[in-house]
C-alpha positions as CSV (number, residue, x, y, z in Angstrom):
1,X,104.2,84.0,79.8
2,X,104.1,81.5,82.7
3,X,107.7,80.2,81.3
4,X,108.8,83.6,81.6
5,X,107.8,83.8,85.2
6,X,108.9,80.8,86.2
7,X,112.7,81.4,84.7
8,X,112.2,84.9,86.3
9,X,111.4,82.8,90.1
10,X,114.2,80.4,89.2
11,X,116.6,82.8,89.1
12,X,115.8,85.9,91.4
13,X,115.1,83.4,94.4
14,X,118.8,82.1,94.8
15,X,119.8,85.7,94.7
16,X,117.0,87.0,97.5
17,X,117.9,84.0,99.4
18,X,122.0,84.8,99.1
19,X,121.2,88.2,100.1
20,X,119.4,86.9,102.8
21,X,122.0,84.6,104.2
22,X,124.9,87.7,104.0
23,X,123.0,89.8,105.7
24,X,123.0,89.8,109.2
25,X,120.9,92.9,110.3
26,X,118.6,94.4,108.9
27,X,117.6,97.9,108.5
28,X,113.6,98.8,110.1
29,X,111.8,101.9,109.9
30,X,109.3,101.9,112.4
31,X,106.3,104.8,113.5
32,X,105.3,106.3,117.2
33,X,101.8,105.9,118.0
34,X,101.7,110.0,116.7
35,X,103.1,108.3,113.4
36,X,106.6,110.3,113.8
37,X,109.0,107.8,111.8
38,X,112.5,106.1,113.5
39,X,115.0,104.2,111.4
40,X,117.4,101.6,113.1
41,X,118.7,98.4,112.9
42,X,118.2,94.9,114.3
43,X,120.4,91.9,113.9
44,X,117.2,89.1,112.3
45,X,116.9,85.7,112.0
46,X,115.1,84.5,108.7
47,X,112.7,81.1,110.0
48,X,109.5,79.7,108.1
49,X,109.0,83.1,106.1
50,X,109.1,85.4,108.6
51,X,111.5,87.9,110.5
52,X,112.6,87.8,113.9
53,X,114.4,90.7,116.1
54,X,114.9,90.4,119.8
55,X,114.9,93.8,120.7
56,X,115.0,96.6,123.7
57,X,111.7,98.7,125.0
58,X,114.4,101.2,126.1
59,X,115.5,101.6,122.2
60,X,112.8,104.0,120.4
61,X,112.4,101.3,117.8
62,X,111.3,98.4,120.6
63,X,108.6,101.2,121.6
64,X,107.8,101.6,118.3
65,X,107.1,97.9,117.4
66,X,105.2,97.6,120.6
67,X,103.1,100.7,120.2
68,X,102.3,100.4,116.2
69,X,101.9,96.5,114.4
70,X,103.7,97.9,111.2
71,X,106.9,98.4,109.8
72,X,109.4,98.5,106.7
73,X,112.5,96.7,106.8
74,X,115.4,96.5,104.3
75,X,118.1,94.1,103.7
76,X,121.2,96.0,101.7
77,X,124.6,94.6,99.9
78,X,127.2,96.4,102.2
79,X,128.9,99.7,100.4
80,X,132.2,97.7,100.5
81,X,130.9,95.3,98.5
82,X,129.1,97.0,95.8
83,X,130.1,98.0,92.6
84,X,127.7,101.1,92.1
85,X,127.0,102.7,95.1
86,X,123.7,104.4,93.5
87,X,122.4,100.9,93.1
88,X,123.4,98.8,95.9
89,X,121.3,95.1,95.9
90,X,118.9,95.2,98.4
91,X,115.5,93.5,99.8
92,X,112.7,95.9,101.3
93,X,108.9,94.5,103.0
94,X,106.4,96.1,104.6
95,X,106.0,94.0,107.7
96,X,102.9,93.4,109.8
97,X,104.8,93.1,113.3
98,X,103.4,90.7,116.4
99,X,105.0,90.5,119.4
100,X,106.1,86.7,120.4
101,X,105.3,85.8,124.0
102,X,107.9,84.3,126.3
103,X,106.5,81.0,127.0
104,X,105.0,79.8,123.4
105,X,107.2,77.5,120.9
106,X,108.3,80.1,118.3
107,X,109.8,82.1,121.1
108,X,112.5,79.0,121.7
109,X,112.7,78.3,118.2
110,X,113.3,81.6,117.4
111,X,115.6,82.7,120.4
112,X,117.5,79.4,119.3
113,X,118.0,80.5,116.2
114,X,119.2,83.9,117.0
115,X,121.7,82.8,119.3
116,X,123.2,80.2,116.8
117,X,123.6,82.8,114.3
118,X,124.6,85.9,116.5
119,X,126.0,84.8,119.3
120,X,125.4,83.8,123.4
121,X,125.1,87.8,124.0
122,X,121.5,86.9,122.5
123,X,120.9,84.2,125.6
124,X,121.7,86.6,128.0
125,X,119.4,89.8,126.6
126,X,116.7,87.3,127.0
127,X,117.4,87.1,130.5
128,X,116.3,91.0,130.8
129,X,113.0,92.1,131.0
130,X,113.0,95.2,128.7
131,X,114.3,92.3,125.5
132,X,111.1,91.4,123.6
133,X,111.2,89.4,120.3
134,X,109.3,90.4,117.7
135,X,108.3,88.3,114.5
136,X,107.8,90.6,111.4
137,X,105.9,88.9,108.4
138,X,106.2,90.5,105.1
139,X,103.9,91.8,103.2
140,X,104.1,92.8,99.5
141,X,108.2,93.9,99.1
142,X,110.9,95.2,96.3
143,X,114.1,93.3,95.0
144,X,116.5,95.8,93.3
145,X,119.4,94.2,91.6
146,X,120.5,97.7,89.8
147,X,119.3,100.3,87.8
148,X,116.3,99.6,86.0
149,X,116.2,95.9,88.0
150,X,113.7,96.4,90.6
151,X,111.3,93.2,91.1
152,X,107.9,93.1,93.0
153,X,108.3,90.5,96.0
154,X,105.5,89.2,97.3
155,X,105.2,87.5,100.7
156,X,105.9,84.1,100.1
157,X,109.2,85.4,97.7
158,X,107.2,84.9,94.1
159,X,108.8,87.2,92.1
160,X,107.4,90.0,89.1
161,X,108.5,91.8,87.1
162,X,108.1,96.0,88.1
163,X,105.6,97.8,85.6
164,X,106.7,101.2,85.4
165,X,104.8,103.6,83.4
166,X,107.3,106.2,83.9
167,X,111.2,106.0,84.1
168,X,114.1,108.5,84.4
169,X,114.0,111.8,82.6
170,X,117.2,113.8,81.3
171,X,116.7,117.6,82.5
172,X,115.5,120.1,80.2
173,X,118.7,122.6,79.0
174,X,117.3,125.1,81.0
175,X,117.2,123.6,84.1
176,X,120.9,122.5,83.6
């Protein structure tokens, strides 16, 4: 069994960390403090396991991360890309979410590597007060490759197989 897992690690992690590296933005479901939900987008950097997004107070979703330390976030193949539309490839974590202070080391390294990947727009939205960056850290997450191809993710990317006790069910003829 430990052969299997490790030839199941061996070949899902180059394909998380592909996905990864094509993605650019990522897709973040955040709550209000009265737990209403708000999906958006951030463009993310990936450094030392974690997520960062440099991101507006004036956007509902930089209210969000401020107000509630939780999120999801998702990381999907683009449509254009995919063969099966119903089964795009994609990455999702729950996130614990901490705000990074302005004057602390993982802000510059992170602000760095933000800027080197998206851009000098990203040096000057530091320059405003409203920009905060935000480091999300996964938490237990889903790979999905396809149908019947989802993967449990944990935090640190080890990768298992999904246990599902109940799959798809053809309709009954008279519900057709």
């Amino acid at each position: 069994m430990q052969d299997k897992q490790a030839r199941l690690q061996q070949r899902l992690l180059p394909e998380i960390q592909a996905l990864r590296a094509q993605c650019r933005s990522l897709m973040l479901a955040t709550l209000d403090e009265q737990g209403a939900p708000n999906v958006s987008y951030a463009p993310f950097v990936f450094l030392d396991g974690h997520y960062y997004v440099l991101v507006s107070e004036v956007a509902r979703h930089g209210r969000n991360l401020k107000a509630v330390a939780k999120a999801s976030l998702m990381l999907i193949e683009d449509e254009a890309d995919c063969r099966q539309l119903y089964a795009r490839v994609r990455l999702s974590h729950d996130a614990e979410v901490n705000q990074v202070a302005r004057d602390c080391e993982h802000w510059n390294q992170a602000v760095e590597a933000l800027a080197h990947r998206h851009g000098d727009l990203v040096t000057n939205l530091t320059r405003m007060a409203d920009f905060s960056l935000f480091r999300l850290t996964p938490q237990q997450g889903l790979y999905v490759k396809g149908f019947g191809q989802a993967f449990e993710v944990s935090s640190d990317d080890q990768v298992d197989m999904v246990h599902l006790t109940v799959g798809h069910k053809p309709m009954e003829q008279s519900d057709r």
